[in-house]
C-alpha positions as CSV (number, residue, x, y, z in Angstrom):
1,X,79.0,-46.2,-4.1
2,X,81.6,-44.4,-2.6
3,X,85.2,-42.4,-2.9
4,X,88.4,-43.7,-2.8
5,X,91.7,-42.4,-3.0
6,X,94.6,-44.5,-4.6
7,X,98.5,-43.1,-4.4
8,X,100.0,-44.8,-7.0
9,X,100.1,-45.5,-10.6
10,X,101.6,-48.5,-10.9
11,X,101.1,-52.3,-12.1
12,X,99.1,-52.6,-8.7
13,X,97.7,-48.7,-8.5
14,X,96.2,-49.2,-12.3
15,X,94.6,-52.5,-11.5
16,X,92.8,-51.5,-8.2
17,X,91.7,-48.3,-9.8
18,X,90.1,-50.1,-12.7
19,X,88.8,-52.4,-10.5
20,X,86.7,-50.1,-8.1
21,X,85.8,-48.1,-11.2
22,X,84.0,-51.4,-12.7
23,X,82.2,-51.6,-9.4
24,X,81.0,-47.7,-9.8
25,X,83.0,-46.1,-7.3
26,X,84.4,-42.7,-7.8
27,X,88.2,-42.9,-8.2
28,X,91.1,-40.8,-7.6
29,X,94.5,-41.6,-8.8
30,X,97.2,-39.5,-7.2
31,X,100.9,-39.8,-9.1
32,X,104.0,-37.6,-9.4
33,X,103.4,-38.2,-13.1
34,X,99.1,-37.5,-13.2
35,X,98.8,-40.6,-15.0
36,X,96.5,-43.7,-14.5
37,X,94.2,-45.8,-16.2
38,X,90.5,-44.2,-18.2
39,X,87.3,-43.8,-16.6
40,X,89.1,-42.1,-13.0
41,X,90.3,-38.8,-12.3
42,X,93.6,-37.9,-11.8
43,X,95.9,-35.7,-9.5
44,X,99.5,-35.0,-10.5
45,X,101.0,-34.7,-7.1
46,X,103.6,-35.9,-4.7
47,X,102.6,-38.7,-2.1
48,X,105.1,-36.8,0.2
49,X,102.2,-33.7,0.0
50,X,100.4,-33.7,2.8
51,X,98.4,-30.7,2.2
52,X,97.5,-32.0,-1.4
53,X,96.6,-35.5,-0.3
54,X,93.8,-34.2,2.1
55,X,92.6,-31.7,0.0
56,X,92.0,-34.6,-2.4
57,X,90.6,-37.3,-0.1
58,X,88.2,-35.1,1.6
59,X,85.0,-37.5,1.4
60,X,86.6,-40.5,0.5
61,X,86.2,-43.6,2.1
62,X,89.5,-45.2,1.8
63,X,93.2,-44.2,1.2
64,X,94.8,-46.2,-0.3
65,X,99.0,-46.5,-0.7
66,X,100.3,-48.4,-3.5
67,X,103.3,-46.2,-3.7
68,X,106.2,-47.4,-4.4
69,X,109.4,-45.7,-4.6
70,X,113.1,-47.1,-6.6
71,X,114.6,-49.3,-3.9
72,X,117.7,-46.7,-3.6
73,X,115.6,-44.0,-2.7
74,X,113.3,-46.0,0.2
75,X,115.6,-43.9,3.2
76,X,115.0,-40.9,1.7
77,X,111.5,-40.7,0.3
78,X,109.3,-43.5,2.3
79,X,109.0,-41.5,6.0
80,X,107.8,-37.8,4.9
81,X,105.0,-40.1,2.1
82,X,104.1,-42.5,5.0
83,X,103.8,-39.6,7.1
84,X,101.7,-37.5,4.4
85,X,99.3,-40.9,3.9
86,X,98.8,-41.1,7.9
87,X,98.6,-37.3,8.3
88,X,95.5,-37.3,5.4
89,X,93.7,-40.1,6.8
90,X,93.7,-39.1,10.2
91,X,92.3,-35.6,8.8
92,X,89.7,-36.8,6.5
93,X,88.6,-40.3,8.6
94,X,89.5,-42.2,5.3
95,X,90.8,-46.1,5.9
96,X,94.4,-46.2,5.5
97,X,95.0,-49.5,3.0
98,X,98.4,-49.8,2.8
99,X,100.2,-52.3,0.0
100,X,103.0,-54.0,1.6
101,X,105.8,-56.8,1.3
102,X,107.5,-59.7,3.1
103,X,110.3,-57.8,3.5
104,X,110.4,-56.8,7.5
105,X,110.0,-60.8,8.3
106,X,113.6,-61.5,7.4
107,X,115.2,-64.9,6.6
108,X,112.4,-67.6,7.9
109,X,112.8,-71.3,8.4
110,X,109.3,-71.9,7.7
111,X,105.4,-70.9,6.0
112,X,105.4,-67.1,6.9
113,X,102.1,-65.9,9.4
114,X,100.9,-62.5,10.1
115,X,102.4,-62.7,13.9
116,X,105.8,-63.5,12.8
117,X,108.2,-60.6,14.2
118,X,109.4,-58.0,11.7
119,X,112.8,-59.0,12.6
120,X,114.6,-58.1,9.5
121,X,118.0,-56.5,9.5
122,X,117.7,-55.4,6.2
123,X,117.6,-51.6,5.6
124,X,114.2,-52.0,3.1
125,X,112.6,-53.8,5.8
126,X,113.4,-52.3,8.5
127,X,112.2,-49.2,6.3
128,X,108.4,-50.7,6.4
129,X,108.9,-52.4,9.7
130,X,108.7,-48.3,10.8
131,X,106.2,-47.5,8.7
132,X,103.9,-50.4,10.4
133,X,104.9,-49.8,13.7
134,X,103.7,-46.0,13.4
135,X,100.3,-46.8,11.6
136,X,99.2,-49.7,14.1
137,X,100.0,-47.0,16.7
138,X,98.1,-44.6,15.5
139,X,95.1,-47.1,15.1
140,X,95.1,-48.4,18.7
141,X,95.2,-44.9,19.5
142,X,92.2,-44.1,18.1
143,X,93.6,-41.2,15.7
144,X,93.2,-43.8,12.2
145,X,91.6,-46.8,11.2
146,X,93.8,-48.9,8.8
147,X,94.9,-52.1,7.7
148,X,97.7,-53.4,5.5
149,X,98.3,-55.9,3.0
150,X,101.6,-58.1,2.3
151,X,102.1,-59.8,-0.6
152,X,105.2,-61.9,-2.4
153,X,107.0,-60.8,-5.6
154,X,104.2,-60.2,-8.1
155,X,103.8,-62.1,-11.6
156,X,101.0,-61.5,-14.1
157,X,99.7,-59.3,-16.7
158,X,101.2,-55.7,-16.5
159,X,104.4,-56.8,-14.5
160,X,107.5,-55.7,-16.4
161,X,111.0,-54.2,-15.5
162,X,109.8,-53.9,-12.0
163,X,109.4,-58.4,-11.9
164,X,111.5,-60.8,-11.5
165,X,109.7,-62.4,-14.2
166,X,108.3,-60.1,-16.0
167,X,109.6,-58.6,-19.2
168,X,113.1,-60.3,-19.5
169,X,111.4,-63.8,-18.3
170,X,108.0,-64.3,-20.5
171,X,109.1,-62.3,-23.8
172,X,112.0,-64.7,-24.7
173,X,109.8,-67.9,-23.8
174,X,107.1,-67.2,-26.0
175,X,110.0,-66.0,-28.8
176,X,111.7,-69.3,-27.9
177,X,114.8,-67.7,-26.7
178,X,116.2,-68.2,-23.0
179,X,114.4,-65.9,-20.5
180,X,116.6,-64.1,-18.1
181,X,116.4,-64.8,-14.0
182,X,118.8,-64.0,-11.4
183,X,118.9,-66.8,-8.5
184,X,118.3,-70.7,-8.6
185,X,115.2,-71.6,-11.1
186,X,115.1,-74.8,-9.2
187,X,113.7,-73.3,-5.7
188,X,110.5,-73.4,-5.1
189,X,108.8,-70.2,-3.6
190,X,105.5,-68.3,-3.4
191,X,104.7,-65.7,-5.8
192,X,101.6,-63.6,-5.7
193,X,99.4,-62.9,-9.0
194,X,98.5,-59.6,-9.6
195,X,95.1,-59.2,-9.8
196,X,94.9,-61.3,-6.6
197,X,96.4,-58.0,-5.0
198,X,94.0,-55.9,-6.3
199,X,91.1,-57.7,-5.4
200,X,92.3,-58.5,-1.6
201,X,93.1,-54.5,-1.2
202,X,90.0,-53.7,-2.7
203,X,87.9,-56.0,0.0
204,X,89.8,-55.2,2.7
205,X,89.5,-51.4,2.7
206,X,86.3,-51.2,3.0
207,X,85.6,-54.0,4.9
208,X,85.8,-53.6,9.3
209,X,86.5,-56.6,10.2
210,X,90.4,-55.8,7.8
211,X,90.9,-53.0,10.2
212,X,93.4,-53.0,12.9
213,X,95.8,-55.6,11.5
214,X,98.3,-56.6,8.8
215,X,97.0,-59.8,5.9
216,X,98.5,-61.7,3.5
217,X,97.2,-61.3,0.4
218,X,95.6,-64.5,-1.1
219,X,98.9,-66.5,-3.0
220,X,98.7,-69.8,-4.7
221,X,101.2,-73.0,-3.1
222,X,104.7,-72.2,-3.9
223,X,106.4,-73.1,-7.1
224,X,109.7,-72.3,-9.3
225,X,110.6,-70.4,-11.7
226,X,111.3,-73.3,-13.8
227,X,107.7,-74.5,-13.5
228,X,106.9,-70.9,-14.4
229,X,108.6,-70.7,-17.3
230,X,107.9,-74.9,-18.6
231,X,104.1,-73.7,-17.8
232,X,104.2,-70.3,-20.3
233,X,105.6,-72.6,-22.9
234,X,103.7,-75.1,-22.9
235,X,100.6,-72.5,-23.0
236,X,102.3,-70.8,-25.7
237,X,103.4,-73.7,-27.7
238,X,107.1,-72.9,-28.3
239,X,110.2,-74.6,-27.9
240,X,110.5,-76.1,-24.4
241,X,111.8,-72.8,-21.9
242,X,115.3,-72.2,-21.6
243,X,116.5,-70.3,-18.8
244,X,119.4,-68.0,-18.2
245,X,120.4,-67.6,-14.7
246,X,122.7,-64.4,-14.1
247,X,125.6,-65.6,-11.2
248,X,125.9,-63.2,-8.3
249,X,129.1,-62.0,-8.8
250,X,127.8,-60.3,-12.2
251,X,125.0,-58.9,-10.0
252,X,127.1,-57.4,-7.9
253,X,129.4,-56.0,-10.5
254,X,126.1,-54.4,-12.4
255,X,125.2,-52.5,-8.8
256,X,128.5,-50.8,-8.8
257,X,126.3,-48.9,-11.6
258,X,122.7,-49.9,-11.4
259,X,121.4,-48.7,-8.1
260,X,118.4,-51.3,-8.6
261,X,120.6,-54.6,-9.3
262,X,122.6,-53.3,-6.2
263,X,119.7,-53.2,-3.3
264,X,119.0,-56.6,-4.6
265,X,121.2,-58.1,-3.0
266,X,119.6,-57.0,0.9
267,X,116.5,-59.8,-0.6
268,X,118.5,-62.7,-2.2
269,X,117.5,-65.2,0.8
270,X,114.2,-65.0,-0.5
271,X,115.4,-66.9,-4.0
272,X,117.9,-69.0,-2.5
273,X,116.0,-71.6,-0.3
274,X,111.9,-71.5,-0.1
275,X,110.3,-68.6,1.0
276,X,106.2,-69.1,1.5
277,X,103.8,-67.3,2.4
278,X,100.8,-68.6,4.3
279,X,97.4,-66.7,3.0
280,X,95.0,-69.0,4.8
281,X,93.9,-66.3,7.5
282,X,93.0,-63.6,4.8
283,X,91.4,-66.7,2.3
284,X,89.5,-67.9,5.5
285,X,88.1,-64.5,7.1
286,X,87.2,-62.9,3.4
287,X,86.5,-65.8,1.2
288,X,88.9,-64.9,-1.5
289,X,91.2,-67.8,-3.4
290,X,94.3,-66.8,-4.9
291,X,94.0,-67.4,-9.1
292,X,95.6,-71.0,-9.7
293,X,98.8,-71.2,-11.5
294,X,97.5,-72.9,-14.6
295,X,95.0,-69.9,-14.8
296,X,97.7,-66.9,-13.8
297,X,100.1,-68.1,-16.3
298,X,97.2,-68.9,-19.0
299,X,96.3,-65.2,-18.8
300,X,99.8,-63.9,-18.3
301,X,100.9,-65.4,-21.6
302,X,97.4,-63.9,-23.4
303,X,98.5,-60.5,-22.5
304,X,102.1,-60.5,-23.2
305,X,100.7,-61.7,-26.7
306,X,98.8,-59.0,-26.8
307,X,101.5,-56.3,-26.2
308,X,103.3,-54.7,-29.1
309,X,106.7,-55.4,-29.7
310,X,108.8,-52.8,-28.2
């Protein structure tokens, strides 16, 4: 068994952290906040902290960064945390895991592949098209060893505010009430389940043959939000799903006020036509299928059952 290091408390932090501490790993949990799940340790302490993060990875085996800042604030706080995280593993000789998006590809006309160009004009991904560029450099260098992992918007048990569909999409379904989605419901597109994140991060850190290059994270075939929603009902056995889209124009008027609802708008190509993401390399090389639909949804609903009413 061996160290690792996870930056990050969140939806995806928690479940990798619980996940390597099933396996018997020691666990670290570093987080502004000093919070994560039981059964790890935990360091209250910014990402951005160089000095901190290696004094806390010494002897781990990997690094992992499942940070993730509020979308108004990637400029400003992304470079000196990506330089802190590539700083402490080239000090300590931990693998550098990072957690990423599909952001830098762009707009795409087709099934999204590892060697597509980060091409993106958008100021998020040309945020993490940097942050690649710098670690892959540093790796062919000789200085890190690393790999990343990119994954579509996330749905399953833990997402909430953070989701497109999490707490104001499968709440009101299962209450029989209209959930709440802001593009076409109709368009079909690949979303990635959640614990299918956790277990492709947690195989690819500490596994060579991950190192030196960017995967997609195992992701079921594409489907809509409608089918999302019609599937949670039926599991759930309430009225048939209603679904409330929220037009553009309101959107925009909400980010004259809501910094989040405003750097939306950089990403709506991704909800407007179909935007897939082809897995197959990752699924082929490690031998990890993404969690059916039937079988994310099925244990999506369980746990939103299983949450308190708030």
């Amino acid at each position: 068994m061996s160290k690792h290091v996870i930056v990050g408390a969140g939806q995806i932090g928690t479940l990798l952290a619980t996940r390597l501490a099933g396996d018997g790993h020691e666990v670290v949990v570093v987080s502004r906040s000093g919070s994560g799940p039981d059964g790890v340790a935990k360091v209250a302490a910014s990402g951005a902290d160089e000095a901190r993060l290696t004094q806390v990875t010494q002897g781990a085996a990997v690094l992992y960064n499942c940070a993730n800042p509020p979308y108004h604030r990637w400029t400003q706080d992304w470079p000196p945390m990506a330089a802190a995280l590539l700083g402490t593993a080239q000090t300590t000789g931990a693998v550098l895991t990072t957690l990423a998006n599909l952001y830098p590809y762009g707009e795409v006309s087709g099934p999204m592949t590892e060697d597509l160009p980060l091409s993106s004009p958008g100021v998020k991904g040309q945020v993490r098209a940097r942050m690649w560029a710098d670690t892959l450099r540093a790796h062919e260098e000789g200085r890190i060893r690393m790999t990343e992992l990119r994954a579509s918007d996330y749905y399953g048990p833990g997402v909430r505010d953070q989701g497109h569909v999490g707490e104001r999409f499968f709440p009101p379904i299962l209450a029989g009430k209209p959930a709440t989605y802001l593009s076409d419901p109709t368009v079909s597109r690949s979303w990635t389940y959640v614990h299918d994140v956790a277990a492709a991060l947690a195989t690819a850190g500490s596994d060579e043959r991950a190192y030196g290059r960017a995967w997609h994270v195992p992701t079921a075939a594409p489907f809509s939000a409608r089918e999302l929603a019609d599937r949670a009902a039926a599991i759930a056995g309430t009225a048939p799903a209603r679904i409330r889209r929220v037009p553009y124009w309101v959107q925009d008027a909400m980010g004259l006020a809501v910094p989040m609802m405003r750097e939306l708008k950089e990403t709506r190509h991704q909800f407007s036509r179909p935007f897939v993401l082809d897995s197959s390399d990752f699924e082929a090389t490690f031998g990890q299928r993404p969690t059916s639909l039937d079988d994310g949804v099925a244990e999506t609903v369980r746990w939103w059952q299983a949450q308190p009413a708030r």
